[in-house]
C-alpha positions as CSV (number, residue, x, y, z in Angstrom):
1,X,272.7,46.3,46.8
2,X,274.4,43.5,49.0
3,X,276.9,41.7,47.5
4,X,277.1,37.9,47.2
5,X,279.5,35.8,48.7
6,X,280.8,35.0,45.0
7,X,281.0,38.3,44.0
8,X,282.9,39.3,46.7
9,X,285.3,36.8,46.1
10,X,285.7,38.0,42.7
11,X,286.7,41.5,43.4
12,X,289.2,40.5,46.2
13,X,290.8,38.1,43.5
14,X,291.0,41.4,41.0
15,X,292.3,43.7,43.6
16,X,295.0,41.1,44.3
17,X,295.9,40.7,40.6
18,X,296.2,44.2,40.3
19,X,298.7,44.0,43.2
20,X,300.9,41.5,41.9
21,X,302.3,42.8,38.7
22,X,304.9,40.2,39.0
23,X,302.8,37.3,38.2
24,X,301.7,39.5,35.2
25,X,304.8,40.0,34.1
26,X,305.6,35.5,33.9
27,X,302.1,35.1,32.8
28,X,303.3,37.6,29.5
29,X,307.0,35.7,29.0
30,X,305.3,31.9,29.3
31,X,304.9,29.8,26.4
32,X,301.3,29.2,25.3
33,X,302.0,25.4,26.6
34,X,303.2,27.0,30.0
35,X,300.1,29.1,30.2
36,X,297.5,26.0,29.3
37,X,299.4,24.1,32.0
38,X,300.2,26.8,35.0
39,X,302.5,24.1,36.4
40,X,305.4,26.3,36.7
41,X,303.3,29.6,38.0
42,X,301.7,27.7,40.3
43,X,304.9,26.9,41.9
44,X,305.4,30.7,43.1
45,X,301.8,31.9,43.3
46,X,298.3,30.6,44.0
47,X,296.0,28.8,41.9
48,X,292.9,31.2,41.5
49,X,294.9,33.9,41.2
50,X,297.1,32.0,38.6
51,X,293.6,31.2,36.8
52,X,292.3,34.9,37.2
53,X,296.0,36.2,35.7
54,X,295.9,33.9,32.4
55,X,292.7,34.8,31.8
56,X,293.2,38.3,31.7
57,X,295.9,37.9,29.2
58,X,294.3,35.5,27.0
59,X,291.2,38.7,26.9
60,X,293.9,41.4,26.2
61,X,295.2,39.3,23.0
62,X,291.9,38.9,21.8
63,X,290.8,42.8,22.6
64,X,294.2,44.2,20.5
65,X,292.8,46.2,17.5
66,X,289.7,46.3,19.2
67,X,290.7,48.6,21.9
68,X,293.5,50.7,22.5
69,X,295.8,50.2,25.3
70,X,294.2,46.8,25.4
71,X,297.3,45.5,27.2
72,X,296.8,47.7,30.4
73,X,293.2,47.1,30.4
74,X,291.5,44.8,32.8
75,X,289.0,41.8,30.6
76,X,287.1,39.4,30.8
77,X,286.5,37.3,27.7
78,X,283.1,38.4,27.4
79,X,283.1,41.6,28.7
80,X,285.9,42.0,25.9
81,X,283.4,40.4,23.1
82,X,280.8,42.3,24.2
83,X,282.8,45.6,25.0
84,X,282.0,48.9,22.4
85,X,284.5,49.4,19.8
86,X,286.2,52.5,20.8
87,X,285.5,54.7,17.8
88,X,281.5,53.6,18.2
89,X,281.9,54.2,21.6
90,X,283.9,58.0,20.8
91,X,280.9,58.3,18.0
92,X,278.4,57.7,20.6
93,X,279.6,59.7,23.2
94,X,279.4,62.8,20.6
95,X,275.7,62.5,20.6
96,X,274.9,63.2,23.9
97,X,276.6,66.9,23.7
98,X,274.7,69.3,25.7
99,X,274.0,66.5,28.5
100,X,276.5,67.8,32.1
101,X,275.8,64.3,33.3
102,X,275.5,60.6,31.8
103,X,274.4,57.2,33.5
104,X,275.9,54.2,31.7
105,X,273.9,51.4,32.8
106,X,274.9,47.5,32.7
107,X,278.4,49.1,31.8
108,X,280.8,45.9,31.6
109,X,284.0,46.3,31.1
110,X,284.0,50.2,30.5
111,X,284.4,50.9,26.8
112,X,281.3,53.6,27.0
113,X,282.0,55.3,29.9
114,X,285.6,55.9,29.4
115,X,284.1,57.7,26.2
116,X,281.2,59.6,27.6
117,X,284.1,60.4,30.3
118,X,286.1,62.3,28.1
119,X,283.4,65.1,27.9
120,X,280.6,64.5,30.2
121,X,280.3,63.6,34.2
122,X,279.1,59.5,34.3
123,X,277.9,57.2,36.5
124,X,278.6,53.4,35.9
125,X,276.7,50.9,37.0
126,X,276.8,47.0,37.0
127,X,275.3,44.8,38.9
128,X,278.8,43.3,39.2
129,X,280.9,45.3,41.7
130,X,284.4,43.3,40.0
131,X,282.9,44.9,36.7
132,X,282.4,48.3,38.0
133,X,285.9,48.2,39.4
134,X,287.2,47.0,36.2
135,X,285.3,50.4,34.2
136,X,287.0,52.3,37.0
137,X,290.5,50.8,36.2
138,X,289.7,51.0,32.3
139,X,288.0,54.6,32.5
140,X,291.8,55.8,34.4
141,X,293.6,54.6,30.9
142,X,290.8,55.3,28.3
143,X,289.1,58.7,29.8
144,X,288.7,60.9,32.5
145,X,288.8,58.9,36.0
146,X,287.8,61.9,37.5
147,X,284.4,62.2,36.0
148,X,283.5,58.4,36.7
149,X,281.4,57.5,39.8
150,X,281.0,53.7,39.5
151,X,278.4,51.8,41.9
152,X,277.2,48.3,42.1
153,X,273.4,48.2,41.5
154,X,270.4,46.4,40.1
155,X,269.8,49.0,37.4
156,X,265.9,47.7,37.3
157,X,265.6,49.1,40.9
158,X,266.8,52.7,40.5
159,X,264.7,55.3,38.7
160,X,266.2,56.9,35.8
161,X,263.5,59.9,35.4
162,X,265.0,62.9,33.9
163,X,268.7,61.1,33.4
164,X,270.4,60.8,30.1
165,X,271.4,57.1,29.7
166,X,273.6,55.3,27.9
167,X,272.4,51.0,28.3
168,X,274.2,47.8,26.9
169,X,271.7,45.4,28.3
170,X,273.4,41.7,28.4
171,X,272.9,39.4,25.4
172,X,274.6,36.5,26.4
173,X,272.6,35.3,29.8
174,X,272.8,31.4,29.7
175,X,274.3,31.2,25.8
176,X,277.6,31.3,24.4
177,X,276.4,33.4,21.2
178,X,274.4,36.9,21.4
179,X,271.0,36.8,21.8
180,X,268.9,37.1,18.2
181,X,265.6,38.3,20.1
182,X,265.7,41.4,22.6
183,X,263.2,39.7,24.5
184,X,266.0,37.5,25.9
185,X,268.1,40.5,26.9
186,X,268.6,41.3,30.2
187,X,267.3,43.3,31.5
188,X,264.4,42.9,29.3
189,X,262.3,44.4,26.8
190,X,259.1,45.6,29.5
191,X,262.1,47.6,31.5
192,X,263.5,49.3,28.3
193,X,260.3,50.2,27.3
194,X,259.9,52.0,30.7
195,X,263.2,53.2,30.3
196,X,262.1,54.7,27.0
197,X,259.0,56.6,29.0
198,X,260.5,57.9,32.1
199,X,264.3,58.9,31.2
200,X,265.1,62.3,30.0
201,X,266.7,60.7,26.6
202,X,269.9,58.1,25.8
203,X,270.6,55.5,23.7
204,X,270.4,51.7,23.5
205,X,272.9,49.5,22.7
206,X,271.2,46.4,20.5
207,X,272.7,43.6,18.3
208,X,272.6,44.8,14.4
209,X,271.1,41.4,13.7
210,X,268.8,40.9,17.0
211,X,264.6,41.2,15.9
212,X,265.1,45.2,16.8
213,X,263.0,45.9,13.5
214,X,260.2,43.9,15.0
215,X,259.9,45.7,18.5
216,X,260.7,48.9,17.6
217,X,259.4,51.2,14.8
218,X,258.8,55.0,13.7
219,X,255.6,55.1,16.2
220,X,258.0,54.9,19.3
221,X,259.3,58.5,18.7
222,X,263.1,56.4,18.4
223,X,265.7,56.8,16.1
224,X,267.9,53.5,14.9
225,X,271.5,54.0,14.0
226,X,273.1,51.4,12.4
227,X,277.4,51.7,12.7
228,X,279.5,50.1,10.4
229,X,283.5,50.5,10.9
230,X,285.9,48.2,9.1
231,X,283.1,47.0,6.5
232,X,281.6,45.3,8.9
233,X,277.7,46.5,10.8
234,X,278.9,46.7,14.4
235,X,276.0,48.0,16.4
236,X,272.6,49.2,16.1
237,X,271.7,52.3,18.6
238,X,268.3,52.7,19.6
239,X,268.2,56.6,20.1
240,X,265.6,58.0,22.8
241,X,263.7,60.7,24.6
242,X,265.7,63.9,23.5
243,X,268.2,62.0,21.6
244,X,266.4,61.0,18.7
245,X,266.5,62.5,15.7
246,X,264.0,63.2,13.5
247,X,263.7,60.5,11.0
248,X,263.2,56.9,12.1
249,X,266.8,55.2,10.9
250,X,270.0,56.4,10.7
251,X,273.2,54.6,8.8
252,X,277.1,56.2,9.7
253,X,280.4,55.0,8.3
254,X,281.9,55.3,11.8
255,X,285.5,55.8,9.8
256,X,284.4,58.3,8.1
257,X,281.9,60.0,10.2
258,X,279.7,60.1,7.1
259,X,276.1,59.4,7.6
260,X,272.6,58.7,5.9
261,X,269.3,59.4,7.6
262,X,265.4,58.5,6.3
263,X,262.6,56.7,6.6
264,X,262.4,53.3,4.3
265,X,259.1,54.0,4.0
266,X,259.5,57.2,2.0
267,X,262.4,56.3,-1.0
268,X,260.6,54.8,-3.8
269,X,262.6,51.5,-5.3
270,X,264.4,52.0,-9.0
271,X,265.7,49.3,-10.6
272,X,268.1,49.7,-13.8
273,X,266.7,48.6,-17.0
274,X,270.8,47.7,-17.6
275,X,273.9,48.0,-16.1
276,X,275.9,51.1,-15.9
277,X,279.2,52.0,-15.9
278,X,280.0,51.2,-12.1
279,X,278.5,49.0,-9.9
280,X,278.2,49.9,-6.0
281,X,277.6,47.9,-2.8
282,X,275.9,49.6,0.1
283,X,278.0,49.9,3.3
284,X,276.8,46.9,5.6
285,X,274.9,49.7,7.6
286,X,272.9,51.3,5.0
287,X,271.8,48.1,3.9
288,X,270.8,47.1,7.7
289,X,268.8,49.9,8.6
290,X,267.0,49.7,4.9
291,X,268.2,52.8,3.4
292,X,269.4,51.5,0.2
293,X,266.9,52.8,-1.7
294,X,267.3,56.1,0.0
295,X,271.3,56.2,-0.9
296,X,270.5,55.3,-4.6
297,X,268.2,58.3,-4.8
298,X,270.5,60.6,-3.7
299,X,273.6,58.8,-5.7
300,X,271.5,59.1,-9.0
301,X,272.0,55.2,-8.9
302,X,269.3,52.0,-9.0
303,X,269.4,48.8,-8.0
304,X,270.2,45.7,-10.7
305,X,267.3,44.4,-9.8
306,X,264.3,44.6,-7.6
307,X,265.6,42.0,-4.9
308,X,269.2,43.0,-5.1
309,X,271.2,45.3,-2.7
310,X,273.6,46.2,-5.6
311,X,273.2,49.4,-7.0
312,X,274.2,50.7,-10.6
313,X,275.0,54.1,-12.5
314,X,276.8,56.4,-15.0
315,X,278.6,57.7,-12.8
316,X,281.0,57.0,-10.0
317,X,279.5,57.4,-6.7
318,X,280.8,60.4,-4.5
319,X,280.2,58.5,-1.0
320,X,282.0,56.3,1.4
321,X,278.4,54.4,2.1
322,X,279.2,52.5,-0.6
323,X,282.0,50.7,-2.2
324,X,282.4,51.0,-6.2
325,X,283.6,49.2,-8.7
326,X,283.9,50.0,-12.6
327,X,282.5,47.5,-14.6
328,X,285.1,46.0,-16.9
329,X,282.7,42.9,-18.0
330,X,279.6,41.1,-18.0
331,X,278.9,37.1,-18.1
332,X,276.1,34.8,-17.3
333,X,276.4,33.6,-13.9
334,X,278.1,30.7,-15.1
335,X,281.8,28.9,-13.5
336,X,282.7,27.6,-17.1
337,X,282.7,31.2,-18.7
338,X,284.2,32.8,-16.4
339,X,287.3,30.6,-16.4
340,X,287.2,30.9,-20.2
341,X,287.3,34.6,-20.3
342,X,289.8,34.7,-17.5
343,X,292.1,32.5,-18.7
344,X,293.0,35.3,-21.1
345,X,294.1,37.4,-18.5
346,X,294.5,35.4,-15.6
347,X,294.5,37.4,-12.5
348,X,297.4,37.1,-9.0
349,X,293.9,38.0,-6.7
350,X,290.2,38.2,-7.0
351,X,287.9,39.7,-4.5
352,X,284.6,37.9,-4.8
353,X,281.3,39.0,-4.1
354,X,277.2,37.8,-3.6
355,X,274.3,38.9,-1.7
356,X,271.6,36.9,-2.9
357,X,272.9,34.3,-5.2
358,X,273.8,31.1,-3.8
359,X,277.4,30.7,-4.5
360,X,280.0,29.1,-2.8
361,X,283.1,31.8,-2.9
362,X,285.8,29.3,-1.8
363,X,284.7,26.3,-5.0
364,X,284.6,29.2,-6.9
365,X,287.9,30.5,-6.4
366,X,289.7,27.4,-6.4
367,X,288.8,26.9,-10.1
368,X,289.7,30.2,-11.0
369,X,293.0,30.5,-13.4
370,X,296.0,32.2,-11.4
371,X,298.8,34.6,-13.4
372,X,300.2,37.9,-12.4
373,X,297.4,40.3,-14.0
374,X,295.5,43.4,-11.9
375,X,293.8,42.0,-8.9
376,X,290.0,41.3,-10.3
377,X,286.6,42.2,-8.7
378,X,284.0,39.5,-9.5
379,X,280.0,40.0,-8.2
380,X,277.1,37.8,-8.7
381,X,274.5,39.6,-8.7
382,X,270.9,39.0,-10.5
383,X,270.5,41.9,-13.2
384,X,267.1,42.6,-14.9
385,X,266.2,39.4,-13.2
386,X,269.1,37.3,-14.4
387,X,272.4,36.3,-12.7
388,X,275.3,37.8,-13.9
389,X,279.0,37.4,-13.1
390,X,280.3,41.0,-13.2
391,X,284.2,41.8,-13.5
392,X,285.2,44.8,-12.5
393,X,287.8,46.6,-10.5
394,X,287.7,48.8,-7.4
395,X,286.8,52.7,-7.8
């Protein structure tokens, strides 16, 4: 691929930066005022390197907690947004076992090929050749630098036939926020698709929330994982070829390593005639890829009602796909009642939760009576087709 004048530029600016640890080194002791200025650093070095050095900083800050070492990495803002978590990217990594050799295409910043690096022989690609460099650079802190051959290439002009890839196609061409549709990915949806028919297997990395339930669907042979880590739905995998499993969706506590796999399709839909003793919200991921239903089955649990994600039983649930609470309590859905019954026992915390209601937490919360009792769990939820305010405490 021939490199543009601007990308060229680029990669000389990096490879200076990384040469000039010094200017590092004043960027980290400057005030935040000294950084938004660059008066004084521009005194002793020059401008676009000034610009490229306070950027990388301001992209470390923002990756700590996301990635480790994130202060010896090299960032960009996006490719740190967009960059794998590192225990999705470790949890990823795992499935390709069995595979002596990995292509990570459209590979950014690095995150997944410093993981696949650890155990398997990759090649990264990007179309940028400062990005490749940077997944080199990150790959030498992360993983195993000497299992990573990084080249500069339109992906859409090699042929993957018989490879196992790993993609993170771009969601953020000409937008500040990710892509909802995967027909603005890049590259696009007709190249996945003949990704999907000519490599050996992989897997693709698509936004939880982006229309993947609309292009994709049990008759593609794929397999969906939806990854959850922190509470929070972090990606959706689209797995591939001789990567996907046998059942068309796939939810996994990435903390845990605990996972649920089905078909929607197949669990019938049980709703509780009335409340049990706990109540128990499906881990973000379970509830993404549609396997509520499934997760009550196997939990002896049901849902409180038919349009409701909150599940109910006898029993506390023995899974971390879900968080339980014990019921201590059950109102009408109403603000007035609840600060009557609270003010009884008012509370130092309450946690408050709603899927489907309409409530706004913070009103809510503001009007609630504050003492020093047990921290309180409060969920609106409809139940037998009603809303209720349920107290309750955590499992």
């Amino acid at each position: 691929m021939t490199i543009s004048a601007a990308d060229s530029a680029e990669l000389g600016i990096l490879e200076q930066l990384r040469q000039t640890p010094a200017l590092l080194e004043a960027v980290a002791a400057c005030s935040e005022a000294e950084r938004v200025s660059q008066k004084s650093l521009r005194i002793k070095f020059d401008g676009p390197l000034v610009r490229a050095a306070v950027a990388l900083y301001e992209a470390r800050q923002r990756a700590a907690g996301r990635l480790p070492e994130a202060g010896r990495l090299w960032l960009t803002r996006i490719g740190a947004e967009q960059a794998t978590a590192w225990p999705v990217a470790r949890h990823k990594a795992e499935r390709f076992a069995g595979c002596s050799r990995v292509a990570d295409l459209c590979c950014g910043i690095g995150s997944d090929a410093a993981a696949l690096s650890q155990l398997y022989e990759v090649l990264a690609v990007d179309r940028s050749p400062a990005m490749v460099r940077r997944a080199e650079w990150n790959t030498a802190v992360l993983g195993q630098l000497q299992r990573l051959c990084g080249e500069a290439a339109d992906v859409t002009r090699r042929d993957w036939t018989d490879w196992f890839v790993h993609v993170d196609p771009d969601r953020r061409v000409g937008r500040n926020r990710p892509a909802r549709r995967l027909a603005d990915y890049q590259p696009g949806l007709p190249w996945l698709r003949q990704l999907l028919a000519t490599a050996r297997g992989g897997g693709i990395k698509l936004g939880p929330a982006s229309d993947w339930p609309q292009q994709f669907n049990a008759a593609d042979g794929c397999e969906v994982e939806l990854m959850s880590l922190g509470g929070e739905c972090r990606e959706a995998t689209l797995w591939f070829g001789a990567l996907a499993g046998k059942v068309p969706r796939r939810a996994t506590n990435v903390g845990t390593g605990e996972s649920l796999a089905g078909d929607p399709a197949v669990a019938g839909r049980r709703v509780a005639a009335r409340l049990g003793d706990w109540i128990a919200e499906p881990d973000p991921a379970v509830i993404r890829a549609g396997l509520v239903d499934l997760l009550a089955e196997e939990q002896g649990l049901a849902r409180t009602a038919a349009d409701e994600d909150y599940l109910t039983g006898l029993l506390l649930p023995s899974t971390s796909l879900a968080a339980s609470f014990r019921i201590d309590e059950v109102l009408p859905a109403s603000i007035k009642l609840l600060r009557q019954t609270l003010r009884r026992q008012p509370r130092r915390l309450y946690e408050i939760k709603c899927r489907r209601l309409k409530i706004d937490v913070e009103a809510v919360r503001r009007q609630l009576p504050v003492g020093d009792g047990p921290p309180a769990v409060i969920i609106f939820c409809r139940v037998a087709g009603r809303g209720r305010a349920i107290l309750a405490q955590r499992g």
